[in-house]
C-alpha beads as a LAMMPS data file, in Angstrom:
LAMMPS data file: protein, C-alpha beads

170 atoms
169 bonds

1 atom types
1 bond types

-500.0 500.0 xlo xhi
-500.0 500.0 ylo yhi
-500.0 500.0 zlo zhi

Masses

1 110.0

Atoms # bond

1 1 1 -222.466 246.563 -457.762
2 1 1 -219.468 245.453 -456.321
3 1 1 -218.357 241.629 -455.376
4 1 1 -215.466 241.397 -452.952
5 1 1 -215.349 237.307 -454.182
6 1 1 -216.579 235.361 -456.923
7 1 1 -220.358 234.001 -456.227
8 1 1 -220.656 230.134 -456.487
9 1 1 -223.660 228.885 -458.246
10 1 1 -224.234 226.201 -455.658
11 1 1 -223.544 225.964 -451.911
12 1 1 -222.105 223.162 -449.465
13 1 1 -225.553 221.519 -450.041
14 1 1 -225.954 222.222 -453.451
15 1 1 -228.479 224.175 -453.166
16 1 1 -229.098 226.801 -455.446
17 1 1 -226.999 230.594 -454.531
18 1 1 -228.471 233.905 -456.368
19 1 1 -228.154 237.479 -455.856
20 1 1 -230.480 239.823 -455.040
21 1 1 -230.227 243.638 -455.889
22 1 1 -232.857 245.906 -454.560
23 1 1 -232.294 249.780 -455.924
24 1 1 -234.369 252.814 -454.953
25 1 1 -234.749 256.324 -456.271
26 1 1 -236.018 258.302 -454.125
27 1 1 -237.820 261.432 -455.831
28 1 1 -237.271 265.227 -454.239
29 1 1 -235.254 265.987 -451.524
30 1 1 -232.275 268.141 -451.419
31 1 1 -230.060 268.157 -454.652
32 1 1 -226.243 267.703 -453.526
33 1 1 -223.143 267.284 -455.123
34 1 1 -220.556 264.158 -455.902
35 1 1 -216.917 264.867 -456.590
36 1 1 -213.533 263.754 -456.749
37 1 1 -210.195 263.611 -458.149
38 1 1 -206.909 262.088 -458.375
39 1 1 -203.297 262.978 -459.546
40 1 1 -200.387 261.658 -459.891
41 1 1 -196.650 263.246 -460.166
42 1 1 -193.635 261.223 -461.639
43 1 1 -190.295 261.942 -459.582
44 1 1 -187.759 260.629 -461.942
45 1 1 -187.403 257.058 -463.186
46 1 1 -188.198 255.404 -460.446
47 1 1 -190.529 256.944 -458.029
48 1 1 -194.233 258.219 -458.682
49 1 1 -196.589 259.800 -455.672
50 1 1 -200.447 260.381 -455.743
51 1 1 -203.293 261.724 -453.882
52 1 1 -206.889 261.302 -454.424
53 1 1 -209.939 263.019 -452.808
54 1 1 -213.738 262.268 -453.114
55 1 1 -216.801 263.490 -451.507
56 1 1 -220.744 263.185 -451.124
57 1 1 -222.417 266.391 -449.893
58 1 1 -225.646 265.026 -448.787
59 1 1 -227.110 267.040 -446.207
60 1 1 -227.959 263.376 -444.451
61 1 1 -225.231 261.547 -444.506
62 1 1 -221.898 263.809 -446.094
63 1 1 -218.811 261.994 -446.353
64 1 1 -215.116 262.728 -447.541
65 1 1 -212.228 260.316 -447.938
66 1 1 -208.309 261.048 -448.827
67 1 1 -205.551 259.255 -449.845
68 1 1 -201.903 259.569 -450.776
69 1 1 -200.221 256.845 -452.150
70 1 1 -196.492 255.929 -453.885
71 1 1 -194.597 253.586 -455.921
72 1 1 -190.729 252.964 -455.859
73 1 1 -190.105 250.929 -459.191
74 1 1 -186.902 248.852 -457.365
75 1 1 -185.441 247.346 -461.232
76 1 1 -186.711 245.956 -463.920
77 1 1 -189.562 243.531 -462.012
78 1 1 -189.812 244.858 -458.707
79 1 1 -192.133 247.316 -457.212
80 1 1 -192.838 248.481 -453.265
81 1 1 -195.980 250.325 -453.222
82 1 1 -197.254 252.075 -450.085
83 1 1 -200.825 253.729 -449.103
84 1 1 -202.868 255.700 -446.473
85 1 1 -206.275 257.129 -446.428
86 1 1 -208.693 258.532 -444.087
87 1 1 -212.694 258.719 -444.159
88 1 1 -214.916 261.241 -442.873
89 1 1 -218.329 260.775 -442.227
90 1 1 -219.804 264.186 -440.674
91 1 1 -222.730 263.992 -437.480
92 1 1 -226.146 263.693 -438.905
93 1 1 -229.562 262.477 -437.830
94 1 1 -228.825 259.474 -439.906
95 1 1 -225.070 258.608 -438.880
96 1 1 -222.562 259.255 -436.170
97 1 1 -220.176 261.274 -436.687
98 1 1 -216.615 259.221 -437.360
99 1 1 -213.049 259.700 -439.068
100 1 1 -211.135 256.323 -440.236
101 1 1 -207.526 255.758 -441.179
102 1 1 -206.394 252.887 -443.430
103 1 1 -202.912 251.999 -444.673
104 1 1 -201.733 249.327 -446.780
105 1 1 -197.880 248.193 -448.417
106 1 1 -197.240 245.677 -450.993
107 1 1 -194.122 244.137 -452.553
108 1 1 -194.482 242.555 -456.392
109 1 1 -191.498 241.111 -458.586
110 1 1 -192.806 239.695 -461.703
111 1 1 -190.035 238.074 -463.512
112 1 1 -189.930 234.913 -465.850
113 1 1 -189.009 232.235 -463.076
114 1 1 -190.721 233.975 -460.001
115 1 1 -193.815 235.842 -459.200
116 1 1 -193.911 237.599 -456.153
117 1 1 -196.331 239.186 -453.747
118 1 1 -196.200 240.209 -450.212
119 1 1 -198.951 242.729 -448.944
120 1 1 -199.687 244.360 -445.218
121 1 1 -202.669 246.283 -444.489
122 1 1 -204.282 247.838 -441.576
123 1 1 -207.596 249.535 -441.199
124 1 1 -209.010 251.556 -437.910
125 1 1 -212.572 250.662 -436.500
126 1 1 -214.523 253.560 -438.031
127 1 1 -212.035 253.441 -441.620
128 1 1 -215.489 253.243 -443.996
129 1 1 -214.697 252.690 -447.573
130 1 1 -217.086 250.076 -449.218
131 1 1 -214.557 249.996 -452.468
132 1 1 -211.313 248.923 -450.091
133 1 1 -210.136 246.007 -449.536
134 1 1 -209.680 245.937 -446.049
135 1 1 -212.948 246.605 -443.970
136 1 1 -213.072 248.883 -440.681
137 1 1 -211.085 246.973 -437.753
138 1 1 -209.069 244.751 -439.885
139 1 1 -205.663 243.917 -439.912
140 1 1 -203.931 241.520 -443.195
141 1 1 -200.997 240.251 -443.683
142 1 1 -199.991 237.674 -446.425
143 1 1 -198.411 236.525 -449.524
144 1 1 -197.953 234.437 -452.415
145 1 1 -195.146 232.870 -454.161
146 1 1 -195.429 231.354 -457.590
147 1 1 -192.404 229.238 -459.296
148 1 1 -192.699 228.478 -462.695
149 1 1 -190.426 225.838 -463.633
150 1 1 -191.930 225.507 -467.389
151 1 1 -194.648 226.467 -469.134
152 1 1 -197.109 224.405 -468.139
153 1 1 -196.142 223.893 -464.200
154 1 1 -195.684 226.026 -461.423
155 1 1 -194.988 225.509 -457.870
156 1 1 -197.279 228.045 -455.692
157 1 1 -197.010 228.363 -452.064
158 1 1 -199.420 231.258 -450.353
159 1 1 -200.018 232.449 -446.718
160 1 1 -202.584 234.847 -444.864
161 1 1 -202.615 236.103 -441.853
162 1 1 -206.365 238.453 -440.959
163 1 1 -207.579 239.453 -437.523
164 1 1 -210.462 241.910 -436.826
165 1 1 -210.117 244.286 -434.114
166 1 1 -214.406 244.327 -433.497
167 1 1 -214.653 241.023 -432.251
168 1 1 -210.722 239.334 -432.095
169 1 1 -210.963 236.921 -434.521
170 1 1 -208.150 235.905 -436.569

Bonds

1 1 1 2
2 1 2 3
3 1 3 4
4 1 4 5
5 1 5 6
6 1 6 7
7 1 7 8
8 1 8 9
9 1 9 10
10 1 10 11
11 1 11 12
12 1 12 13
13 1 13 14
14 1 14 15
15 1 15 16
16 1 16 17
17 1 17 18
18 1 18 19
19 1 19 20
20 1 20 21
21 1 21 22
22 1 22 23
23 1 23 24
24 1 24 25
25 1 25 26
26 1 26 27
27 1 27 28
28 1 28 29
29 1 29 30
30 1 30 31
31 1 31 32
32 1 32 33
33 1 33 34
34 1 34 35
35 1 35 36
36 1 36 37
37 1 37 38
38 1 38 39
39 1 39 40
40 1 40 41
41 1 41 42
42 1 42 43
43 1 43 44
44 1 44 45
45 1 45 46
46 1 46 47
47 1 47 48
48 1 48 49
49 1 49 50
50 1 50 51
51 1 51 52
52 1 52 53
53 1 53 54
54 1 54 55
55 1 55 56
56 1 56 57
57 1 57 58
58 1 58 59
59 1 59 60
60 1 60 61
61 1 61 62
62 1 62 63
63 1 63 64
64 1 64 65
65 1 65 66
66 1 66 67
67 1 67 68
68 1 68 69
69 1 69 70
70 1 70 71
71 1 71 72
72 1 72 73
73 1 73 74
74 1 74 75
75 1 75 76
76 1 76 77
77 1 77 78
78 1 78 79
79 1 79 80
80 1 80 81
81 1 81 82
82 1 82 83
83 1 83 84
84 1 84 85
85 1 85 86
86 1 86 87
87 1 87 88
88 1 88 89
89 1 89 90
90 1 90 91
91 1 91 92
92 1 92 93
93 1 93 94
94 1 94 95
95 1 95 96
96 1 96 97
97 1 97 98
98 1 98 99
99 1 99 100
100 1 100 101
101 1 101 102
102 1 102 103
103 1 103 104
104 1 104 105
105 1 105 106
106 1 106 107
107 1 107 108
108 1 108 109
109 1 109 110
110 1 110 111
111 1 111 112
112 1 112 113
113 1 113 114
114 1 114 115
115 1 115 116
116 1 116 117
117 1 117 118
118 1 118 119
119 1 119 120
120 1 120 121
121 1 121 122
122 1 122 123
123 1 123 124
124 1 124 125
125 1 125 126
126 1 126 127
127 1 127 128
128 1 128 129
129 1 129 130
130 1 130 131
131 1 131 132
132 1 132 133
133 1 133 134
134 1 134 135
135 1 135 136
136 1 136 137
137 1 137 138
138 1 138 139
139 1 139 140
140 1 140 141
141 1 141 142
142 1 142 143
143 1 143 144
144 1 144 145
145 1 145 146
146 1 146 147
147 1 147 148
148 1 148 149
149 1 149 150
150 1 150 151
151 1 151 152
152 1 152 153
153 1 153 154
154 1 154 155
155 1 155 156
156 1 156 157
157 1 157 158
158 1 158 159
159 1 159 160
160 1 160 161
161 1 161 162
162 1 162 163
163 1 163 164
164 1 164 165
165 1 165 166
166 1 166 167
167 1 167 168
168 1 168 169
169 1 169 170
């Protein structure tokens, strides 16, 4: 079970907020298998790359998604990290057929004064990944800026920009 935000045990009208999980096992059917893996390769001090694959043979609804990622460590307390990955979900009685593409790019510098953070990400319509952060359609921009100017006070300043292609919100 995963929570994309923390749950609050009350709502605007304080009224009571709970979860509930319903999970089925279905018995029989068609045995399939669940795989994946990852790697990573170091390129020197200072650069690392990645890929990662995972799929679901089930004869009703297979899926497959990909990803390469890397990370330039830019000194001491800065890293630029950069991502892409595509889904694949195959034609079946139960789903359409679709392929997704995702990317994503993020700045950090951690440092004793200054905490930094500045992130882009864009997702296509049919991108279908229920661990990502970005959903299908969306598009995020943002970041966040922390000061500390002693050890018990910091100045933090944060912005977000987040449209979704679906419907045109932002």
């Amino acid at each position: 079970l995963l929570l994309r935000k923390p749950v609050p045990s009350l709502d605007e009208n304080l009224n009571p907020v709970s979860i509930r999980v319903t999970y089925e096992v279905d018995n029989g059917g068609p045995q399939f298998m669940v795989a994946g893996g990852d790697a990573r390769l170091k390129l020197g001090e200072h650069v690392e790359v990645g890929a990662a694959y995972a799929f679901a043979d089930d004869p009703s609804t297979p899926y497959a998604i990909s990803s390469v990622n890397a990370a330039w460590r830019m000194g001491r307390d800065t890293v630029f990290l950069v991502e892409a990955a595509r889904s694949e979900r195959d034609g079946t009685l139960a789903q359409l057929q679709s392929t997704g593409h995702a990317f994503r790019s993020e700045l950090r510098r951690r440092s004793e004064a200054l905490d930094l953070r500045m992130f882009y990400g864009r997702t296509t319509f049919d991108f279908d990944n229920p661990t990502a952060t970005l959903n299908g359609g969306r598009d995020e921009a943002g970041g966040k800026l922390t000061y500390h100017f002693s050890p018990r006070t910091d100045l933090t300043a944060e912005a977000l920009q987040s449209s979704d292609v679906r419907v045109g919100a932002q």
